[in-house]
Z-matrix of the N, CA and C atoms (Angstrom, degrees):
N
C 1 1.449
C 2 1.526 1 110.45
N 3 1.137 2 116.64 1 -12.62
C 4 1.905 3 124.05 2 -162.36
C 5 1.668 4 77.28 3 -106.16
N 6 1.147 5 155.77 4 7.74
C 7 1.454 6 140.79 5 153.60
C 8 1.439 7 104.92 6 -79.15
N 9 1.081 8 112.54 7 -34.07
C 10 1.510 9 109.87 8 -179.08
C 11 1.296 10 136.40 9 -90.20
N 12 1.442 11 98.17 10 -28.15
C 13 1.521 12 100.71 11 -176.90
C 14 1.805 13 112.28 12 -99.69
N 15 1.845 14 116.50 13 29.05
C 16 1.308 15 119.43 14 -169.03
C 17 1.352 16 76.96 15 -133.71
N 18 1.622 17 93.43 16 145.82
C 19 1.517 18 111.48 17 -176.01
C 20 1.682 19 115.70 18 -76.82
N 21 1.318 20 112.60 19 173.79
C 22 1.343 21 101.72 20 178.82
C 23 1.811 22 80.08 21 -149.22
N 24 1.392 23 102.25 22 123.57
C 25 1.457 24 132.06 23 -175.55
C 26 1.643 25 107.15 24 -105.26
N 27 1.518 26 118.20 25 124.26
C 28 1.310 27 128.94 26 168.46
C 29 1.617 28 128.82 27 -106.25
N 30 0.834 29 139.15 28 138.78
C 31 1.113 30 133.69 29 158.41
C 32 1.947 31 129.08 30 -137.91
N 33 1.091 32 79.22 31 143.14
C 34 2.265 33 83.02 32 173.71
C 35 1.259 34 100.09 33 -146.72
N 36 1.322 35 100.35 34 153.91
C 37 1.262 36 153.02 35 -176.37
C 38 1.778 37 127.40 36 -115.88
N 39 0.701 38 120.80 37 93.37
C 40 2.241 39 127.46 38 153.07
C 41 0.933 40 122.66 39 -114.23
N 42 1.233 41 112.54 40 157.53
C 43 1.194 42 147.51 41 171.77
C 44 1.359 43 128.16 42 -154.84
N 45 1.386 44 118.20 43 122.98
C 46 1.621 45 131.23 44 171.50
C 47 1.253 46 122.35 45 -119.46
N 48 1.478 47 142.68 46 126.70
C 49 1.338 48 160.51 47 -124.28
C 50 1.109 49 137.63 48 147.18
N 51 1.530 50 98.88 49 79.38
C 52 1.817 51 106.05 50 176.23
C 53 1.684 52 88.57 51 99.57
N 54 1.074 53 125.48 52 56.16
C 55 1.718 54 129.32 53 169.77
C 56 1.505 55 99.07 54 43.18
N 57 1.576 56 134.57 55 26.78
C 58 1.642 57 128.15 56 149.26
C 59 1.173 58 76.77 57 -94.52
N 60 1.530 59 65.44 58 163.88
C 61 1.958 60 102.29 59 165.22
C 62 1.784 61 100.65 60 -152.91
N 63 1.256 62 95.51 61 124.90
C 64 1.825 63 109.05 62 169.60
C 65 1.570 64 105.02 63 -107.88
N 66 1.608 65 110.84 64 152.86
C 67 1.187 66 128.02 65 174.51
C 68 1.541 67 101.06 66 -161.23
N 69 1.277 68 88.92 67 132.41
C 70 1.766 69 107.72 68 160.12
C 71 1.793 70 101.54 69 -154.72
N 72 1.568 71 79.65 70 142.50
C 73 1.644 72 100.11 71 176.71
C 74 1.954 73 105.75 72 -128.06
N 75 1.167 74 111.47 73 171.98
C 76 1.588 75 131.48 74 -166.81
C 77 1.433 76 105.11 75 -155.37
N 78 1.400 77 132.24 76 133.14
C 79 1.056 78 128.42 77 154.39
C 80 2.058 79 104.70 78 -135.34
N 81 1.533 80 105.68 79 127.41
C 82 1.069 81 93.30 80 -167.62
C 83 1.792 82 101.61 81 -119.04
N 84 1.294 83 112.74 82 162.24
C 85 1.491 84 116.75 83 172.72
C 86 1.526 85 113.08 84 -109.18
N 87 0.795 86 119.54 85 154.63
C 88 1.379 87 133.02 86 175.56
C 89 1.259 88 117.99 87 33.61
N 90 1.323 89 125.57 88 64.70
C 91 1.559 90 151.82 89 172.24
C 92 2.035 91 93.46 90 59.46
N 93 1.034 92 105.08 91 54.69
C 94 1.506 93 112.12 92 -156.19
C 95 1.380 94 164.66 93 50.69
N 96 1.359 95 84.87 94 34.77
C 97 1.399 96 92.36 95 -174.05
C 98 1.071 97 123.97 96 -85.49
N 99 1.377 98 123.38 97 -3.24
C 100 1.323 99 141.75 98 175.46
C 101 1.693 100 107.95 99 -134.27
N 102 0.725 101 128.36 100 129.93
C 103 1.697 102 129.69 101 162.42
C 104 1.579 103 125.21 102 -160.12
N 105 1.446 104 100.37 103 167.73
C 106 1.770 105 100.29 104 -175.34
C 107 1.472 106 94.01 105 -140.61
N 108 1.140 107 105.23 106 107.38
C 109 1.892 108 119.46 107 149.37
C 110 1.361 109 139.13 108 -78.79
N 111 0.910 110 128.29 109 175.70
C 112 1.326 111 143.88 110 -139.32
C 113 1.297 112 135.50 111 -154.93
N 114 1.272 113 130.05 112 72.27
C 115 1.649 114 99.54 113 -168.55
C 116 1.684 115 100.16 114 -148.38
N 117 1.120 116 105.36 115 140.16
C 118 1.520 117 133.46 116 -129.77
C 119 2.268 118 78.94 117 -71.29
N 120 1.226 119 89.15 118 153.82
C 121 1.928 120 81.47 119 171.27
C 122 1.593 121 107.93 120 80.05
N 123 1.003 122 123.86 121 -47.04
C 124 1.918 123 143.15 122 177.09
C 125 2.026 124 122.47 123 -79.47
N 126 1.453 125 92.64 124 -36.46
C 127 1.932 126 80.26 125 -157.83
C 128 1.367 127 108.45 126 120.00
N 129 1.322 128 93.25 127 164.98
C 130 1.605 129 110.90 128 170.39
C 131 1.781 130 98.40 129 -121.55
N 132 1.789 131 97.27 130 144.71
C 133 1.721 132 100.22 131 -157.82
C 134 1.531 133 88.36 132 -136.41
N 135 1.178 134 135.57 133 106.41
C 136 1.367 135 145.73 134 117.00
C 137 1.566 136 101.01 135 1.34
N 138 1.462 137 117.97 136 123.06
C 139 1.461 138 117.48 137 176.46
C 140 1.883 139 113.45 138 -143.46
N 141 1.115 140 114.61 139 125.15
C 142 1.460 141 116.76 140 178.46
C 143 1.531 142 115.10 141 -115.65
N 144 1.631 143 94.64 142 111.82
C 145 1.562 144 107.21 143 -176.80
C 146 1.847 145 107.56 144 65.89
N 147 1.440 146 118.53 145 30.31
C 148 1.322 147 105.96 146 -174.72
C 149 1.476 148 121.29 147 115.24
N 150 1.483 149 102.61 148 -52.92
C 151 1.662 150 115.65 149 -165.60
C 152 1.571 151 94.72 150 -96.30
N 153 1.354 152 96.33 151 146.10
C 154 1.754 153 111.11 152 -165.80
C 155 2.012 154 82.07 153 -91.48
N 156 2.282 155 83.75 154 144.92
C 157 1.745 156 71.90 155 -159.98
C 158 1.942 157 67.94 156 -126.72
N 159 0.963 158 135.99 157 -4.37
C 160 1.454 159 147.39 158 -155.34
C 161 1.542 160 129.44 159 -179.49
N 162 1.813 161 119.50 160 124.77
C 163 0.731 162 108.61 161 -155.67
C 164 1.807 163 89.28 162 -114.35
N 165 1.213 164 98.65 163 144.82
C 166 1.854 165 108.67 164 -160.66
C 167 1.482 166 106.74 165 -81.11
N 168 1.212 167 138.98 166 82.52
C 169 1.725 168 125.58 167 166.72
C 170 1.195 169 130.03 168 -65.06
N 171 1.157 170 111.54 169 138.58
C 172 1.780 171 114.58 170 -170.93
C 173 1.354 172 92.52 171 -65.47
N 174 1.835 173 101.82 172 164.63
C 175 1.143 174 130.57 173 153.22
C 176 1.358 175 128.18 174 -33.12
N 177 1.513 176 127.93 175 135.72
C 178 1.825 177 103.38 176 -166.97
C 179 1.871 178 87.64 177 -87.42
N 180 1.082 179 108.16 178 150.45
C 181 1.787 180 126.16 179 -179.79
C 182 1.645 181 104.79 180 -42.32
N 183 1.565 182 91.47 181 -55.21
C 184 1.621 183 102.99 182 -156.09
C 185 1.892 184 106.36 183 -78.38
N 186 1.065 185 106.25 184 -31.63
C 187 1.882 186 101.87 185 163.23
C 188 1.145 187 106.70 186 -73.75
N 189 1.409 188 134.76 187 -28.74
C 190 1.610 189 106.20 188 -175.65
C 191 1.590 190 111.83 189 -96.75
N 192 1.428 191 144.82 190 9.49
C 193 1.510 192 151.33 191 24.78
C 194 1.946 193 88.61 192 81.88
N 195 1.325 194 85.62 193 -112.83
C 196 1.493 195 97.38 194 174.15
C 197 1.460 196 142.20 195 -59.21
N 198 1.071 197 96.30 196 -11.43
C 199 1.725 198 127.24 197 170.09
C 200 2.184 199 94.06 198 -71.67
N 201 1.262 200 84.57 199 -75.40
C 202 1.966 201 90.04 200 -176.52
C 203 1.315 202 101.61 201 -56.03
N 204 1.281 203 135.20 202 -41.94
C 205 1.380 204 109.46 203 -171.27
C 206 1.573 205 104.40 204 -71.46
N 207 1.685 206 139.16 205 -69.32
C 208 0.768 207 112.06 206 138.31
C 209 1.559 208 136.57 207 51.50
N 210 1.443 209 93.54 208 -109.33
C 211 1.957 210 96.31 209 164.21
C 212 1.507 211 137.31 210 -80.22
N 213 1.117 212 99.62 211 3.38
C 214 1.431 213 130.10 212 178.25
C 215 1.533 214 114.37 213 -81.07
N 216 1.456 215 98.82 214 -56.22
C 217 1.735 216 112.27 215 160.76
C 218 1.665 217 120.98 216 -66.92
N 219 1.420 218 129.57 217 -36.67
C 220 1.023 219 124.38 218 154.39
C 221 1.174 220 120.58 219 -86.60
N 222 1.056 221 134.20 220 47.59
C 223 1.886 222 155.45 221 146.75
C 224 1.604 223 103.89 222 -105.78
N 225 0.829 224 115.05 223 -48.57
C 226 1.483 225 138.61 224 178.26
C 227 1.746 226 100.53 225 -41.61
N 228 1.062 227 109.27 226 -76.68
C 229 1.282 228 141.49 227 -155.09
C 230 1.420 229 98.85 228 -74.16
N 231 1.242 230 130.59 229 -35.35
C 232 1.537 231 121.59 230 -161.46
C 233 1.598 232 87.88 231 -102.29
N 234 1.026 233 123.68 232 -13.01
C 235 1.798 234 127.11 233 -178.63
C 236 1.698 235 100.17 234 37.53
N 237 0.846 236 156.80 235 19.58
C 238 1.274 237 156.59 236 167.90
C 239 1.437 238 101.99 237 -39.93
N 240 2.092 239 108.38 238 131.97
C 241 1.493 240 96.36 239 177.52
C 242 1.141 241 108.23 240 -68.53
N 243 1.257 242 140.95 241 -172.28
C 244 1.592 243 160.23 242 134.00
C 245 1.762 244 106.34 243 -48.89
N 246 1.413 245 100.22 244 123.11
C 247 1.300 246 80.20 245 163.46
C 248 1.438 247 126.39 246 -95.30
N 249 1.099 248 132.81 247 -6.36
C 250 1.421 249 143.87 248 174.71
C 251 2.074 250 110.71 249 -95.38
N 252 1.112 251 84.33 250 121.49
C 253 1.519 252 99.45 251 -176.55
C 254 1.583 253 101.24 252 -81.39
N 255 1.542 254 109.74 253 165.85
C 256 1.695 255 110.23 254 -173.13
C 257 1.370 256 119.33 255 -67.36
N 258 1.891 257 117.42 256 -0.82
C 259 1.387 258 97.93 257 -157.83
C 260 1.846 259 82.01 258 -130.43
N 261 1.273 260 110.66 259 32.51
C 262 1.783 261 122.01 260 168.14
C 263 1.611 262 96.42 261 -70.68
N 264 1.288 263 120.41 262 -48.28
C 265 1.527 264 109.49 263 -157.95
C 266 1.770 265 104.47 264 -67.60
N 267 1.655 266 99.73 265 -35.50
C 268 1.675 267 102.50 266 -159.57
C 269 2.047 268 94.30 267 -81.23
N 270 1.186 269 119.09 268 -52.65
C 271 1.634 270 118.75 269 151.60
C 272 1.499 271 101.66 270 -3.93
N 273 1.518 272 121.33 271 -78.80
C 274 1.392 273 100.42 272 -131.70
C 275 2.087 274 90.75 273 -131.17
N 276 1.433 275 91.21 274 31.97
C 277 1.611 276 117.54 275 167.90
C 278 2.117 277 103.44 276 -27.09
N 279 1.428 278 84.44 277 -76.63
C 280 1.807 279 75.35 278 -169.58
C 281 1.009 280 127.67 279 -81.51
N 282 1.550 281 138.76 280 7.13
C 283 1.549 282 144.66 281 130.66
C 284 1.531 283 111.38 282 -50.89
N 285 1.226 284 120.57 283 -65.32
C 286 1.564 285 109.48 284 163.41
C 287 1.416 286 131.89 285 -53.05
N 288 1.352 287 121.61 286 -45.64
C 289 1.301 288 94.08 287 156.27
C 290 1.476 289 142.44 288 -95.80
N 291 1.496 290 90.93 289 7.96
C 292 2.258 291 83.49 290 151.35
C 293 1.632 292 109.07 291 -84.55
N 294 1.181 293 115.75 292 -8.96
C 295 1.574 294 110.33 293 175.42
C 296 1.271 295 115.83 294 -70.69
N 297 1.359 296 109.62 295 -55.57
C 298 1.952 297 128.37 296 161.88
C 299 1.271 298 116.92 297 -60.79
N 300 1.166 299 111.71 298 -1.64
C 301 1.786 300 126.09 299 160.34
C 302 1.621 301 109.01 300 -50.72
N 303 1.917 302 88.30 301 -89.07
C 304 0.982 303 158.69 302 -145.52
C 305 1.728 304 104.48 303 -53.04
N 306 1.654 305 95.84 304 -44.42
C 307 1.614 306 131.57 305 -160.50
C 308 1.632 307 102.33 306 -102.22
N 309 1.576 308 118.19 307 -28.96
C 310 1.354 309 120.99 308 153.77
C 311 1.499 310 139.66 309 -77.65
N 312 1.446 311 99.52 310 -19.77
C 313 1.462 312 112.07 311 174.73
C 314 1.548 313 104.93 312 -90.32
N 315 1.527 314 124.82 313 21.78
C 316 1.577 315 118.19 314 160.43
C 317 1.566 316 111.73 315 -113.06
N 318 1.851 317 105.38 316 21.57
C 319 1.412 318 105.94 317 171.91
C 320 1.500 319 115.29 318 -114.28
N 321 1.469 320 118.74 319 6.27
C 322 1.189 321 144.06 320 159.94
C 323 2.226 322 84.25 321 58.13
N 324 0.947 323 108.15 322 72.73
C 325 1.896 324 115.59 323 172.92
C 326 1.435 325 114.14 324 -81.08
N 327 1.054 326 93.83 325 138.41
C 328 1.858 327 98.16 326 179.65
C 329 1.617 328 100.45 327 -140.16
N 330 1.280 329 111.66 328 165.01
C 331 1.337 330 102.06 329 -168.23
C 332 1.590 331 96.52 330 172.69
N 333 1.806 332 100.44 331 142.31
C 334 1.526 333 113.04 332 178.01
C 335 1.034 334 108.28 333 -142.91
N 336 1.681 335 121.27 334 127.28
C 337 1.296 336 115.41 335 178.48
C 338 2.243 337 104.62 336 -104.68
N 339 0.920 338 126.25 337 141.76
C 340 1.284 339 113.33 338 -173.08
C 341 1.811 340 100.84 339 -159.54
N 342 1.459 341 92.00 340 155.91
C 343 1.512 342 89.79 341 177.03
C 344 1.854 343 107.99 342 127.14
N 345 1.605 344 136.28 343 172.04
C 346 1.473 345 130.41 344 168.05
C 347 1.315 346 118.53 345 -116.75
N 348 1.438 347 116.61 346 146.01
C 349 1.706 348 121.93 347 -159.49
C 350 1.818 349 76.32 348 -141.68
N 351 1.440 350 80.80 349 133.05
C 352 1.676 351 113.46 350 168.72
C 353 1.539 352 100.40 351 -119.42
N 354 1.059 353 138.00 352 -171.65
C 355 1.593 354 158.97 353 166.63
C 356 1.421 355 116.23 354 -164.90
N 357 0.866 356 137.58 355 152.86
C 358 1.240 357 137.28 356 -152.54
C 359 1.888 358 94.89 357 -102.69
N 360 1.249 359 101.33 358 -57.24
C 361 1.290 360 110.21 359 172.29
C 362 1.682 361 111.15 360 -46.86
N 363 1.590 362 153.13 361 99.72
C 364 0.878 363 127.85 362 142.27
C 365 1.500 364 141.70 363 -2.23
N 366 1.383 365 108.36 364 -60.80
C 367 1.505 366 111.47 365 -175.54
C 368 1.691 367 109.97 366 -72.24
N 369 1.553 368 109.38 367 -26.32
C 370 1.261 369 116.78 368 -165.47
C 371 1.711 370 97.39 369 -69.50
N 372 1.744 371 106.89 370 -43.82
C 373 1.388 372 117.23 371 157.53
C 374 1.155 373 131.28 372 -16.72
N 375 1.709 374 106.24 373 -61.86
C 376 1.733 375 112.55 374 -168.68
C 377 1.769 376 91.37 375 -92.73
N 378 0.896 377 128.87 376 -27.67
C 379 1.790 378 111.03 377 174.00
C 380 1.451 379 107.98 378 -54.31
N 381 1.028 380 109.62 379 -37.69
C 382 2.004 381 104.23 380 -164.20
C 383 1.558 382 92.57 381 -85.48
N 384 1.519 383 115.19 382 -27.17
C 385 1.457 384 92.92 383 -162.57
C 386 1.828 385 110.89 384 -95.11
N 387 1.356 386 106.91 385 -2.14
C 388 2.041 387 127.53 386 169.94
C 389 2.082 388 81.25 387 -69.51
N 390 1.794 389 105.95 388 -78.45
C 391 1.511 390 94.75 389 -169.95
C 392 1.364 391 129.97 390 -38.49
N 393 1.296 392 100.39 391 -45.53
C 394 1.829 393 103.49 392 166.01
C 395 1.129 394 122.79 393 -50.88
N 396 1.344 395 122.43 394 -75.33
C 397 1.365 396 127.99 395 174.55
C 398 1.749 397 106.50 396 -33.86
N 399 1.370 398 118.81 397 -58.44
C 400 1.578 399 111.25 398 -173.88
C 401 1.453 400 120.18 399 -71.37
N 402 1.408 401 107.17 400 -9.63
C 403 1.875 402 113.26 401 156.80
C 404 1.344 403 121.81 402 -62.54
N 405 1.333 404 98.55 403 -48.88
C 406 1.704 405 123.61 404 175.38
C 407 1.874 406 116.49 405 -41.28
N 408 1.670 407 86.11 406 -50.35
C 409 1.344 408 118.24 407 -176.30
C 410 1.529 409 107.74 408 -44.00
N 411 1.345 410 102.12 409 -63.18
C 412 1.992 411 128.52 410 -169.83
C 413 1.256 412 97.05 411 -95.67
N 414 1.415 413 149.00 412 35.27
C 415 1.045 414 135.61 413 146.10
C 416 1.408 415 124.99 414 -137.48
N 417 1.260 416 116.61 415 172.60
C 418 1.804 417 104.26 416 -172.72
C 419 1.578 418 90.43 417 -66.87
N 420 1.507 419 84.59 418 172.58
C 421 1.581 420 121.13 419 167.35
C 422 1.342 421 118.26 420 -48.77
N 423 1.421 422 128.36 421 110.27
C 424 1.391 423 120.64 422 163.97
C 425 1.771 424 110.59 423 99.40
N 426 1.205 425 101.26 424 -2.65
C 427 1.843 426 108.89 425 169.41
C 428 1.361 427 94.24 426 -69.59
N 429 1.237 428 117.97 427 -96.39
C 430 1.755 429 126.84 428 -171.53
C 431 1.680 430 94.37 429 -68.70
N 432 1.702 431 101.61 430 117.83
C 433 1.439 432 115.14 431 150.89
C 434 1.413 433 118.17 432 -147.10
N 435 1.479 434 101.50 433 88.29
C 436 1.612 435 111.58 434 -171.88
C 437 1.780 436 111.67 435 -108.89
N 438 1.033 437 125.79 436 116.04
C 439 1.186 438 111.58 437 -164.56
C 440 2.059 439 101.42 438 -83.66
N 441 0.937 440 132.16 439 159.00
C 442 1.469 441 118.52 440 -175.60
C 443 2.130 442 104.53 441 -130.83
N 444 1.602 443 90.41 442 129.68
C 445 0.954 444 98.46 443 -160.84
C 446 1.501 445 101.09 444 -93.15
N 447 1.258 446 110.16 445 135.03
C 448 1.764 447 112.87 446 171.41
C 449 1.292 448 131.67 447 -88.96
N 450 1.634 449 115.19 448 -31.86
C 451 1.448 450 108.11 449 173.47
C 452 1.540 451 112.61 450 -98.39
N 453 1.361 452 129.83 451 -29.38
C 454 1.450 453 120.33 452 175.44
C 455 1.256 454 112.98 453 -103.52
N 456 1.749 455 106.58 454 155.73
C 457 1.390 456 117.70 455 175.84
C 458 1.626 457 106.87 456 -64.54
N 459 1.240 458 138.77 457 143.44
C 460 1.583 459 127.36 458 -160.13
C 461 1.658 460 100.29 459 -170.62
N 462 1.048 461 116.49 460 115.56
C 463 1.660 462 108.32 461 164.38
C 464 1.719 463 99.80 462 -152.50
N 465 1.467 464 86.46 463 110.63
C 466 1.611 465 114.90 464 -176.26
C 467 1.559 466 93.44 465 -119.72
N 468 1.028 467 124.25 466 111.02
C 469 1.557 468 122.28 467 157.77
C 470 1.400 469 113.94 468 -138.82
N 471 1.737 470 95.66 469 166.95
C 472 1.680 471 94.08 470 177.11
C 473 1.612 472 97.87 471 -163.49
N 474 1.375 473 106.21 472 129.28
C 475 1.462 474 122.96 473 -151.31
C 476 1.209 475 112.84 474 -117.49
N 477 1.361 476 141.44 475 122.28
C 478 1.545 477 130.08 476 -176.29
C 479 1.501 478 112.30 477 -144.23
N 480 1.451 479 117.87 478 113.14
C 481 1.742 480 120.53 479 178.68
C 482 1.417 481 104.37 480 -104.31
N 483 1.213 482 113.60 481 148.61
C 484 1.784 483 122.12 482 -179.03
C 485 1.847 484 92.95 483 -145.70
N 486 1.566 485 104.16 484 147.51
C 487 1.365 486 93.05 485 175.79
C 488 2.138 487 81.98 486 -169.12
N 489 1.203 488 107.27 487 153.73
C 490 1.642 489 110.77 488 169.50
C 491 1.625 490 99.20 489 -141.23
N 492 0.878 491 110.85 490 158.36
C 493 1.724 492 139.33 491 -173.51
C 494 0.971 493 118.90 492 -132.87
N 495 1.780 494 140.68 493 140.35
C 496 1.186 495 102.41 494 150.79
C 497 1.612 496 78.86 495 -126.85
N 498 1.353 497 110.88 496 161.51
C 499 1.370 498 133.69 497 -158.34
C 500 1.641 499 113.68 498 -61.41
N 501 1.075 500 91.66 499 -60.10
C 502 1.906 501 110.07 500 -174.43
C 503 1.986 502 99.02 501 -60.19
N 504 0.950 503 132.65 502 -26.48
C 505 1.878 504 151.53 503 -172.89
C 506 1.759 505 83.95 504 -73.22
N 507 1.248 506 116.20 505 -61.93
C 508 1.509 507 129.86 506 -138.59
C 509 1.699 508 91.13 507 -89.93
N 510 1.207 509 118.03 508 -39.52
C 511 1.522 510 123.49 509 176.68
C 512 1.721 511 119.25 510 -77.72
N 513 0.930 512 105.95 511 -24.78
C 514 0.956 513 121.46 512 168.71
C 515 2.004 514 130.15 513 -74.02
N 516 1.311 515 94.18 514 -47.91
C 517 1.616 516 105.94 515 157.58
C 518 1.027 517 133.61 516 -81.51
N 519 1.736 518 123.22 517 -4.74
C 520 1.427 519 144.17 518 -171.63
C 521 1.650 520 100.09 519 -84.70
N 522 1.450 521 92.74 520 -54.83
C 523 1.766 522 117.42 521 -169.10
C 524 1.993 523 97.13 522 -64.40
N 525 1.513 524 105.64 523 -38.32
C 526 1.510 525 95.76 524 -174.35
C 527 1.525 526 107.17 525 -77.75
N 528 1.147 527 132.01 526 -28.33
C 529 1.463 528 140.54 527 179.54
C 530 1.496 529 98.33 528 -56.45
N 531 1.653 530 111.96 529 -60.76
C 532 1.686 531 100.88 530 -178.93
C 533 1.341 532 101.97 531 -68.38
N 534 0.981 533 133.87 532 -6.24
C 535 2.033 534 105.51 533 179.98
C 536 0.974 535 100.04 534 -83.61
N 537 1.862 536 123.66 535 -43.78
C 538 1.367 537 96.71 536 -163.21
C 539 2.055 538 134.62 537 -77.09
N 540 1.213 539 82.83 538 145.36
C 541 1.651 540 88.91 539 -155.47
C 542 1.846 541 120.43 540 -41.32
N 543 1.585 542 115.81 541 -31.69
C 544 1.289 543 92.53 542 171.10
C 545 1.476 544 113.20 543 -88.04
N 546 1.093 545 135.86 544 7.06
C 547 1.662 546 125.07 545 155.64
C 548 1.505 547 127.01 546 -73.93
N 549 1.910 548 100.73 547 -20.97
C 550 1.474 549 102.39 548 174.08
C 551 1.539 550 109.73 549 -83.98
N 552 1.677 551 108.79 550 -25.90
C 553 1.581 552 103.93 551 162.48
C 554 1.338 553 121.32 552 -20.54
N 555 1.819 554 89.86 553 -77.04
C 556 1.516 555 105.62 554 -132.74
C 557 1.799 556 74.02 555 -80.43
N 558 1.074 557 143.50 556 -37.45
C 559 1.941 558 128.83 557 171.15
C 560 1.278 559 116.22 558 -20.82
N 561 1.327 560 92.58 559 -69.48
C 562 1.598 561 101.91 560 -166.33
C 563 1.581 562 106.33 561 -93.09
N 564 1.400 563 139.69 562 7.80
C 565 1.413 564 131.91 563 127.28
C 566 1.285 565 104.02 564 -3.89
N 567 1.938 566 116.33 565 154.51
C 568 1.363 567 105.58 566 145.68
C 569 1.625 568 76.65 567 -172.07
């Protein structure tokens, strides 16, 4: 029961400037007593109470390689139709996304995008700077503040997500989303 009712705290970090790019992320359990970091150039490090107790190695390429083919061939093989046709998602659009609402607002997300982006390309210019602006649009005040540069090529950014959970909150609103009856609708639609 103490897995569930202790938060589990995330955080990341970017940055791009001058064609680098840095990243480090953290996700910690139980006001830290457990956590796994991140930082771009270094690894991912298993940490207890602070002190790195394990250092995390990726997946080897070529088993996960063989892993997809694998399930790829038994997809193959069972030929089973689909039961959801291509136009299930656009159908039953605003039940899914108050569900993906609903199921995101138990990760409590915060987030700032800041910093100036040029493109060399003009047009490539006004695409990022319509997407920006319409981020700006749908989000609070002061998340997206990118200023956009018109005559030089320029990409200065700096990116930051924060979000905490605690498990039993998040399981709990997941499980009520599937009961209620028009989300099991539009599910089992096909």
């Amino acid at each position: 029961m103490l897995l569930l009712l202790t938060p589990l705290d995330c955080r990341a970090r970017g940055a791009v400037a001058e064609g680098a790019a840095a990243f480090d992320a953290r996700i910690r359990w139980a006001f830290g007593v457990l956590s796994v970091s991140y930082r771009g150039g270094e690894g991912a490090f298993l940490r207890l109470f602070g002190v790195k107790i394990k250092r995390l190695r990726r997946a080897d390429p070529e088993a996960k390689r063989e892993r997809l083919a694998e399930a790829l061939a038994a997809a193959k093989r069972s030929r089973r139709k689909a039961r959801r046709g291509p136009l299930w998602a656009l159908r039953h659009r605003r039940v899914l996304w108050r569900t993906l609402l609903k199921a995101l607002r138990t990760l409590h997300l915060r987030g700032q995008l800041r910093g100036v982006l040029g493109l060399s390309d003009p047009a490539h210019t006004a695409g990022a700077a319509v997407i920006l602006d319409q981020l700006a649009a749908h989000l609070p005040d002061g998340v997206v503040d990118v200023d956009i540069d018109w005559s030089d090529e320029v990409i200065d950014l700096r990116t930051r997500l924060s979000g905490w959970v605690v498990p039993l909150h998040a399981l709990l609103v997941v499980v009520g989303l599937f009961i209620h009856p028009k989300t099991r609708r539009a599910l089992r639609a096909s």
